[in-house]
C-alpha positions in Angstrom: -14.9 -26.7 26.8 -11.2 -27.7 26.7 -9.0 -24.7 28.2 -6.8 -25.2 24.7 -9.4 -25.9 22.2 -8.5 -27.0 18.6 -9.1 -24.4 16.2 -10.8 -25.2 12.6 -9.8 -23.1 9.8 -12.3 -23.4 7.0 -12.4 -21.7 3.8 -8.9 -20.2 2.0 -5.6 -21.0 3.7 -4.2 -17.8 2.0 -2.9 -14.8 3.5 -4.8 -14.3 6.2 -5.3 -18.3 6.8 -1.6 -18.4 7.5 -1.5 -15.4 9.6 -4.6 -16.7 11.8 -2.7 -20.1 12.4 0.5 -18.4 13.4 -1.2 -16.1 15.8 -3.6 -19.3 17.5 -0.6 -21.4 17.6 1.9 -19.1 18.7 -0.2 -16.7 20.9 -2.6 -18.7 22.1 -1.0 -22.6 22.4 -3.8 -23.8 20.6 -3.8 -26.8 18.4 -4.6 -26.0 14.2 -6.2 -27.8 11.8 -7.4 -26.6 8.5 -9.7 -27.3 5.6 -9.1 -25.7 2.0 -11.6 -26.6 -0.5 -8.6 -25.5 -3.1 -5.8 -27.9 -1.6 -6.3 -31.7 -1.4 -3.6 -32.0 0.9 -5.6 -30.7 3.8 -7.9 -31.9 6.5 -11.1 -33.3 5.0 -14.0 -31.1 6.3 -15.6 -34.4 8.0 -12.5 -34.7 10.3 -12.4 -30.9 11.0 -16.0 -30.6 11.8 -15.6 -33.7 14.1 -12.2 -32.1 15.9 -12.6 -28.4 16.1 -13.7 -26.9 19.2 -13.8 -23.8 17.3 -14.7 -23.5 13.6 -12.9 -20.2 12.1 -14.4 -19.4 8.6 -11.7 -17.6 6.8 -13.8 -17.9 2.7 -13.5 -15.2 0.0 -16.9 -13.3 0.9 -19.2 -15.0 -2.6 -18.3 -18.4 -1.1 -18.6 -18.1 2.7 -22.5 -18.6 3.4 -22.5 -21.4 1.1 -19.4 -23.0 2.7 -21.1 -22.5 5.9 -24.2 -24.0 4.9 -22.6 -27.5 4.3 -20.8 -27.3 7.4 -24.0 -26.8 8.9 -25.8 -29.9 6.8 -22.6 -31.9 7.8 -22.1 -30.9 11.4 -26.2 -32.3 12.1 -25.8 -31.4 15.5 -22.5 -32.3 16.3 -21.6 -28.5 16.8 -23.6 -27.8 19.7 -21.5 -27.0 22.5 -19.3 -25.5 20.1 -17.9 -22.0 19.2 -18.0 -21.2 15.3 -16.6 -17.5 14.0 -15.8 -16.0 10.6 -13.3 -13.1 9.2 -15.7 -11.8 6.9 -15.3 -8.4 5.5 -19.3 -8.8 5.5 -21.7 -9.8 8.8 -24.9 -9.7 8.0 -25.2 -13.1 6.0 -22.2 -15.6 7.4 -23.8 -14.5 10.7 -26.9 -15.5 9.7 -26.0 -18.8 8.2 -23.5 -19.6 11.0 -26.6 -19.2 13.4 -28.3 -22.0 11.4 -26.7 -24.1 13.3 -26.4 -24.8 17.0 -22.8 -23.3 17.7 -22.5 -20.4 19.9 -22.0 -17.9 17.2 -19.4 -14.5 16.7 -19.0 -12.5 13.3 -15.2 -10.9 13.5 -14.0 -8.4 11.6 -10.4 -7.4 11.3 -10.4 -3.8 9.7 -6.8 -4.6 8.2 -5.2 -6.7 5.2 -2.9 -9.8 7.2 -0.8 -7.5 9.6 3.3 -7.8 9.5 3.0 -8.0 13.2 2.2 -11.2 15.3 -0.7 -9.4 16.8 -3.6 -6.9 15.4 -1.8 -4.3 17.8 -3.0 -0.9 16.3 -5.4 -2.0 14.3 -9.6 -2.0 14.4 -11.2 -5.4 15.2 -15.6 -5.8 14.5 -17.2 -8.2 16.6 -20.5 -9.1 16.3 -21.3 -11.8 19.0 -25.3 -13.5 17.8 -25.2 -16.4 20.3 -22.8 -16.3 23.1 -22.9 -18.1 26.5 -19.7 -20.8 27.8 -17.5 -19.6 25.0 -17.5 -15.7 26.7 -14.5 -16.0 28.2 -12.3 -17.6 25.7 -13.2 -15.4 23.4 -12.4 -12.7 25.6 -9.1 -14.2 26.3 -8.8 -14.4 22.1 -9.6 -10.4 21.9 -7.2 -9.6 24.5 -4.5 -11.9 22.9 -5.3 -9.9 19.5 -4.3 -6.8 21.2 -6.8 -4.8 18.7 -9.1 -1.5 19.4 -12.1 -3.6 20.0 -15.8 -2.7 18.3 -19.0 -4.3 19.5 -21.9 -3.4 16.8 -24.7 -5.7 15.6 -24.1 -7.5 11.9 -27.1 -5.2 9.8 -24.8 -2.0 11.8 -21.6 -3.4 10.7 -22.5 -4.2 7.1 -24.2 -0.5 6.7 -20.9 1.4 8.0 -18.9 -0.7 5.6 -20.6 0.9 2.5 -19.0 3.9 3.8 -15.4 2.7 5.6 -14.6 0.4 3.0 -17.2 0.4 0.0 -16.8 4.2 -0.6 -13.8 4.2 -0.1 -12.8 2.0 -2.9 -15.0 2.8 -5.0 -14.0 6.7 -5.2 -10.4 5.1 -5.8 -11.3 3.0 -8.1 -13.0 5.8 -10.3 -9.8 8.0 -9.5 -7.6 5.7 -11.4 -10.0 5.3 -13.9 -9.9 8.8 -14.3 -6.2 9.4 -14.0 -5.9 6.0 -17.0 -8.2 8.1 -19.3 -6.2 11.4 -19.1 -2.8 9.2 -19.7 -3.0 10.5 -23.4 -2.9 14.2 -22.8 -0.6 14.1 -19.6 0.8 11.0 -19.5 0.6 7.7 -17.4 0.2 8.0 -13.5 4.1 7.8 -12.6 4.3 11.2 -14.7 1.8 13.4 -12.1 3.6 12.3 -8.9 6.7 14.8 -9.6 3.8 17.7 -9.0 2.2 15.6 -6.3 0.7 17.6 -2.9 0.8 15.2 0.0 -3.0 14.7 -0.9 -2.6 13.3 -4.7 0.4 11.2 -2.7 -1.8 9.5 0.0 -4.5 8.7 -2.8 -1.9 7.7 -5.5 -0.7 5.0 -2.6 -3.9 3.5 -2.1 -5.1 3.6 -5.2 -1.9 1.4 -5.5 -2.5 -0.2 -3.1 -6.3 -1.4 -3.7 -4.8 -2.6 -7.4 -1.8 -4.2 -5.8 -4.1 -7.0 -3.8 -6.6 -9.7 -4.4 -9.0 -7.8 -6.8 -11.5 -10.8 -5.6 -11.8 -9.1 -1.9 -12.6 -5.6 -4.0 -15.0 -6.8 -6.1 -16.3 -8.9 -3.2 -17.1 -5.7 -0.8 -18.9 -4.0 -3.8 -20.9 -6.7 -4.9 -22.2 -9.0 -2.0 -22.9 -5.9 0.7 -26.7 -5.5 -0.3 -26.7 -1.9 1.3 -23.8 -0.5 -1.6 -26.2 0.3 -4.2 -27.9 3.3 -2.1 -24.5 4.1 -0.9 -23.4 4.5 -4.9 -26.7 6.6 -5.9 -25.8 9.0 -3.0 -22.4 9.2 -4.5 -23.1 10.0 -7.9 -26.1 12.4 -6.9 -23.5 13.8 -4.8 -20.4 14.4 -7.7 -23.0 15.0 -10.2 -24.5 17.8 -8.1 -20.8 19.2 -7.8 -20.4 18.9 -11.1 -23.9 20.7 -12.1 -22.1 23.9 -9.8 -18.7 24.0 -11.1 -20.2 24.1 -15.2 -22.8 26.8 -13.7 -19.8 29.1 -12.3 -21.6 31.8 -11.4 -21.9 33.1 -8.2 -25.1 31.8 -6.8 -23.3 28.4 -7.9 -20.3 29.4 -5.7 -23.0 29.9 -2.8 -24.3 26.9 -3.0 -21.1 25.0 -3.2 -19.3 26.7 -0.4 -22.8 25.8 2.1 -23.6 22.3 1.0 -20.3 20.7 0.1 -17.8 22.7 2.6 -20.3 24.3 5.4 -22.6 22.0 5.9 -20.2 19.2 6.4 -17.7 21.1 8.1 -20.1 21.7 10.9 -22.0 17.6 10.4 -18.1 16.6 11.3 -17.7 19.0 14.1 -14.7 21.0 15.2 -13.1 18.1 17.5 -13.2 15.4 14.8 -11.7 18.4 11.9 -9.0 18.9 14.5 -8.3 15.4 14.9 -8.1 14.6 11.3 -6.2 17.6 10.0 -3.7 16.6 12.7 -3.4 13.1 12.1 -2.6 14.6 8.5 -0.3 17.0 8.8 1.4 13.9 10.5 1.1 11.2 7.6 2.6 14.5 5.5 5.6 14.3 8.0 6.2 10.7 7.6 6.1 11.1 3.6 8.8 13.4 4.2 10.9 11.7 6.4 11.0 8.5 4.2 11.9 10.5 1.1 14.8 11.5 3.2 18.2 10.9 1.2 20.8 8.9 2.7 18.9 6.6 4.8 20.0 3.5 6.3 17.4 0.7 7.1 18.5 -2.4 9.8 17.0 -5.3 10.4 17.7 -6.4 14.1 18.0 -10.0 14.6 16.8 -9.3 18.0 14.1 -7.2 19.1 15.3 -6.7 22.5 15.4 -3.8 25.1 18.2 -1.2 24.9 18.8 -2.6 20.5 18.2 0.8 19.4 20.1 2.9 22.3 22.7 0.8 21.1 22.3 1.2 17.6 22.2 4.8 18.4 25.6 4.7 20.4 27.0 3.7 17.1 26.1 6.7 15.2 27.3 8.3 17.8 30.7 7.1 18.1 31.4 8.3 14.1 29.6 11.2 14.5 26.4 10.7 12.6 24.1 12.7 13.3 20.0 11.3 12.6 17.4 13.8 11.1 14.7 10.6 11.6 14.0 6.9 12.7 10.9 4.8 11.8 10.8 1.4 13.0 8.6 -1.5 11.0 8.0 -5.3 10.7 8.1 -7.7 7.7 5.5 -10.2 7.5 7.5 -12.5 9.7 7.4 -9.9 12.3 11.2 -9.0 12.0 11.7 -5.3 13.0 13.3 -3.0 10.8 14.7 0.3 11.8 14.8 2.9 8.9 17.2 6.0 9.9 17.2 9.5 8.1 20.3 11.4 8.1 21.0 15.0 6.7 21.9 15.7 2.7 25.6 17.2 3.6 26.3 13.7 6.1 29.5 12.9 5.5 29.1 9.3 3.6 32.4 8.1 4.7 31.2 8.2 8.3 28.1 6.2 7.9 29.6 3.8 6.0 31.8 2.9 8.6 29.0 3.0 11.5 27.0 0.8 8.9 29.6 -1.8 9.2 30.4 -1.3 12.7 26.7 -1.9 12.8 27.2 -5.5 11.2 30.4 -6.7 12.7 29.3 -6.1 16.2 26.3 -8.3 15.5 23.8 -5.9 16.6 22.2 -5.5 13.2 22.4 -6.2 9.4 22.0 -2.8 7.2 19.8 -3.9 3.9 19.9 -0.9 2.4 
């Protein structure tokens, strides 16, 4: 096993291809090579199967066992000794073919579109190791370098919690915007609700738009090719048509037997702990809507992310007596950080525009907005 093995990407170069060659080339020094099926530009498979050390399938889900099959066929042995891994939002069968052949063998699972940032800092990462021996420590080195909140479950495990973290999820979106489309006639398109919105309509609304802003294939994917989503849907619709069976009853027994099975029952299945956590963590995401609907803002990009860039950026408020009401900080996809400041309604706007271009002249930052 080389100390800087050559990585094989396999499948899509899209989104997340491009991210994961980035990340093994600039985090971890690693040579990259790449097959698409889609672009005939790229390494042929042959070569790739013959020069990876570690085969990285990055397919949309429908295409990813049989992509891993021919690899298999192809490889005829010469993978033994070898380390092969997918990014599949489904474990069960990649895993399954992958262990087919005579690699060592690791299902990941990055709970997260392609991240802004250079690492999966923040974010959830599955893994779901079937054969591991030699490779142990690289791959530890690889989840350390990845910087994510590591989960160690077995593939069925994986592939029955996703019919609830990501399955159910969509899918009650998805039938949310269908119901918001069919009431578009009577009260208008879903722009037209957000003036009334409550911070929960607001967080559904965004990802809802979000879900229908990305590769529908990935959606349709999740729904489709995770064999455990069908008992996951019954319980659903038992579950909305039971509340629905209640609410056209409306009478008080009804009212009984809505408050215990859909509000007592789970309250106490959750537990106080996790309720106190969650209403928490949203009375936070209900302060950050706020702050971002703050009006004037500033955002700066900083050229350099360095240490002391936003005491600095600070000391220019400062000087011309601005005075901040917020700051969030965020990357672009090319990992550039972005401060976004909040200032109060009566700020005087002669003020910050002159720390805004105090702000550019000095270098320091470039406002963009």
């Amino acid at each position: 096993m080389s100390s800087t093995p050559v990585i094989g990407l396999v499948g899509s170069q899209g989104a997340y291809g491009r991210w994961l060659r980035r990340f093994f080339e600039q985090r971890m020094g690693s040579k990259v090579i790449g097959y698409d099926p889609a672009d005939p530009a790229s390494e042929s498979l042959d070569d790739v199967l013959d020069a990876a050390d570690v085969l990285l399938f990055t397919a949309p889900i429908r295409h990813t066992v049989a992509i891993i099959g021919d690899c298999v066929a192809r490889s005829a042995g010469r993978e033994r000794g070898r380390l092969w891994l997918d990014v599949t939002s489904i474990k069960q069968a990649p895993v399954a073919a992958m262990c087919r052949s005579q690699a060592e063998v690791v299902g990941l699972h990055p709970m997260t579109a392609p991240p802004k940032s250079p690492t999966l800092k923040g974010r959830v990462l599955v893994v779901c190791e079937a054969r591991l021996d030699r490779w142990r420590a690289w791959l530890d080195d690889l989840l350390a370098a990845l910087e994510a909140e590591t989960v160690r479950v077995s593939a069925e495990h994986h592939d029955r919690a996703m019919t609830l973290v990501q399955a159910m999820v969509h899918a009650t979106h998805l039938a949310q915007a269908g119901v918001v489309r069919g009431f578009a006639g009577s009260l208008g398109p879903p722009a037209s609700l957000l003036p009334m919105r409550t911070a929960s309509f607001e967080m559904d609304h965004a990802i809802v738009a979000r879900i229908l802003s990305l590769n529908p294939q990935i959606y349709e994917d999740i729904q489709f090719d995770n064999p455990h989503v069908p008992e996951m849907l019954d319980r659903l619709v038992d579950a909305l048509a039971s509340l629905r069976d209640l609410v056209r009853d409306g009478g008080e027994d009804a009212r009984t037997a809505f408050r215990t099975r859909f509000l007592h029952e789970s309250r106490d299945a959750y537990g106080a702990d996790v309720l106190s956590e969650g209403n928490h963590a949203f009375e936070r995401i209900g302060y950050l809507l706020g702050d971002l609907l703050e009006s004037p803002s500033l955002a700066v990009h900083l050229p350099e992310d360095g240490a002391g860039s936003l005491r600095a950026l600070l000391e220019i408020f400062e000087r011309h007596g601005v005075s901040l009401s917020s700051i969030h900080s965020s990357r672009t996809p090319a990992g550039d950080v972005h401060f976004r400041f909040g200032f109060r309604a009566d700020q005087d706007r002669a003020a910050l525009d002159a720390a805004a271009r105090d702000i550019e002249t000095s270098g320091l930052g470039r406002p963009i907005a």
